[in-house]
N, C-alpha and C positions, 0 to 999 in steps of 0.2 A: 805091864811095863809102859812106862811114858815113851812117847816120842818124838819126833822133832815137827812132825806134822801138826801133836796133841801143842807143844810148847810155840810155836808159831802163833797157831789160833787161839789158842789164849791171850799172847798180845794183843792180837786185834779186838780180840773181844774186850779186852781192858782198855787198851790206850783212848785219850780222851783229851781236849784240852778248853777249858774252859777262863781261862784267864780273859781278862780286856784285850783286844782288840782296836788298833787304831779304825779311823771312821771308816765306814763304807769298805768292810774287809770284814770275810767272814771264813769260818774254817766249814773246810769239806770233811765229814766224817760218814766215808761211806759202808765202813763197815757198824756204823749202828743207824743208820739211817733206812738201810737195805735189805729185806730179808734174802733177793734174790741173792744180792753178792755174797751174804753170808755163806747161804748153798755153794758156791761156786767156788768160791775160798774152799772151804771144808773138801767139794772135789781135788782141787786142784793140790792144796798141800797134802792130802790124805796118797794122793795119785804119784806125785812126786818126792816126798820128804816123809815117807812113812819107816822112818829109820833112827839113828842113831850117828850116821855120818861126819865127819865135818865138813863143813862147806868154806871158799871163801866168799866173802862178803863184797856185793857190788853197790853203790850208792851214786842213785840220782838224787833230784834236786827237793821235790815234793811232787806228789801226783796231780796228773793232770784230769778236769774232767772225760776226755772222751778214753784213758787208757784206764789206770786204776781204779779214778772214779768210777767209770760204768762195770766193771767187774771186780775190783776192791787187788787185781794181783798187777803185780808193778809192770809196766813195760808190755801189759796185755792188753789186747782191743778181742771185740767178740768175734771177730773174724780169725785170728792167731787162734783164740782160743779153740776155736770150731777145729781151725784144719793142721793146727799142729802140737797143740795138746790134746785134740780128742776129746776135747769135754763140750757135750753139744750143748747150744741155746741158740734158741731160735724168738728171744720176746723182740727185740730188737738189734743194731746192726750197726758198730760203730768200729769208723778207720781212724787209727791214729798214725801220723806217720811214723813215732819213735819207736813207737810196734811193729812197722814194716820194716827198718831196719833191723832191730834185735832178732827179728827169729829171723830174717836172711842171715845173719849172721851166727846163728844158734843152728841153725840148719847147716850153715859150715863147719860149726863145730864137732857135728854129729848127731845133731835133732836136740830135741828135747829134756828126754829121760838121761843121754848121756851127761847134757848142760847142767839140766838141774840136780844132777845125782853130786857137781861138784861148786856149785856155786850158788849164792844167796842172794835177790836182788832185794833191796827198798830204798829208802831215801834220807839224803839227812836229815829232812823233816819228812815223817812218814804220815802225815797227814796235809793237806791242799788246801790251798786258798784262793778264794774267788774275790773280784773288785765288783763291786755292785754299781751301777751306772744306769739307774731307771729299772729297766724292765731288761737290760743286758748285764750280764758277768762274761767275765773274761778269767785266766788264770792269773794268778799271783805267784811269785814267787818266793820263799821266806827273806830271799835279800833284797828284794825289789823296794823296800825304804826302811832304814834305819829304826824307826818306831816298833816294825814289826820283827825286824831282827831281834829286838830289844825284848819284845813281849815272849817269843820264844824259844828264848837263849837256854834257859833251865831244858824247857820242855825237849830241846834236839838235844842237849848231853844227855839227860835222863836214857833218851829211846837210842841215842849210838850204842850207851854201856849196854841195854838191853839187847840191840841188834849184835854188838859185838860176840855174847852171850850164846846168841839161838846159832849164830853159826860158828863157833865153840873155835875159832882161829883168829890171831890177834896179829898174826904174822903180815899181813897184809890187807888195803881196800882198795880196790878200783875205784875211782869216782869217775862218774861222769858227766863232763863238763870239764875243761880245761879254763877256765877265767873265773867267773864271782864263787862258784862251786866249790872248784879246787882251793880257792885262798879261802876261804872261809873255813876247808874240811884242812887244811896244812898249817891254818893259824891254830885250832884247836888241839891237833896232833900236837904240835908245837909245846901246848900251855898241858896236857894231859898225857902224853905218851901213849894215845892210845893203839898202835901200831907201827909195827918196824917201819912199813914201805906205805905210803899213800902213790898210788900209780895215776895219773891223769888220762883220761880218756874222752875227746871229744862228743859232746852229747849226740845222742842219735838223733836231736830233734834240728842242730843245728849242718848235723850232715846231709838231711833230708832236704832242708829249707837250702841249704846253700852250695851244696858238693853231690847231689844225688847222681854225678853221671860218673863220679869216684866212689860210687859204694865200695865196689872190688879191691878197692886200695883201703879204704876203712877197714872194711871188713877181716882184710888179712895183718894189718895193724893191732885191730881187738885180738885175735886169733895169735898173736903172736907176744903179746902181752899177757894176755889171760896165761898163755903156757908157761909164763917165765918162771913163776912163784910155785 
């Protein structure tokens, strides 16, 4: 029997996008770029989603390098990873803050195993983008200019209808991000139908950066959202 773990990792192992790119903008593809994340994917959906379940479906924006990028699973830094999924690495050691919110907030939920036994994370573009600027990158975002929106407009319907898919519930998405995020993921709904309800959820990166002494208020906002549907 297939399962949702098996049908996961096979997206990652397929998706890909090699289209043109505006200047000085390159995509992040860390699940063929990485053996180690490969392994850690492979634990972590095998650990979690080794089932048949449905989940609902949560969407951020694209990943970032120090959370998905350095372990390929959305909204995870290797420190989450270590101490509340239980999947050890020890090569290196990266904080992301939208990491420190999600599992404070998955940890409310009831940990881990209970979160992820009911819900799906990735992104509306499930793969990242870097601005190249010498000898530094920084993240990009698919909406961060018009050219790039433009270049991978196919490529995020293709992988929504696929994410829609792997979490086998059309009834609803969270996104996260309330502003370019949500209008981009409500104009699409819009033109496609692809979902009864799009829910808007303030990103975890903007709660960190700007509201961290209101986590407990975030946190029981997602918590109370997440349960509606």
């Amino acid at each position: 029997m297939t399962y949702l773990s098996d049908r996961i990792l096979d997206f990652y192992t397929r998706i890909d996008f090699k289209d043109p790119l505006p200047d000085n903008i390159a995509v992040m593809n860390p699940y063929r770029d990485d053996q180690d994340i490969r392994s850690l994917c492979s634990k972590f959906y095998h650990k979690f989603y080794n089932d048949n379940k449905q989940r609902k479906l949560i969407l951020g924006i694209n990943p970032g390098r120090l959370g998905a990028g350095a372990t390929g699973i959305p909204f995870t830094d290797t420190k989450r990873l270590n101490d509340d999924c239980l999947i050890p690495y020890s090569k290196f050691t990266t904080h992301e803050p939208s990491s420190v919110f999600v599992y404070e907030m998955i940890r409310a939920y009831g940990g881990a195993e209970q979160f992820y036994s009911d819900f799906y994370i990735n992104s509306v573009c499930p793969l990242g983008f870097i601005k190249l600027d010498g000898a530094k990158t920084t993240n990009y975002n698919y909406y961060d200019s018009a050219e790039l929106e433009k270049s991978v407009r196919s490529f995020i319907l293709d992988n929504i209808k696929w994410q829609i898919s792997l979490a086998g519930n059309n009834q609803v998405c969270y996104c996260l991000g309330t502003g370019k995020n949500f209008n981009y993921l409500n104009k699409v709904n819009y033109k496609y139908g692809f979902w009864s309800h799009i829910v808007p959820l303030e990103h975890p990166r903007y709660i960190m950066q700007y509201k961290a002494r209101e986590m407990e208020k975030y946190i029981s906002l997602y918590l109370d959202q997440l349960r509606k549907y």
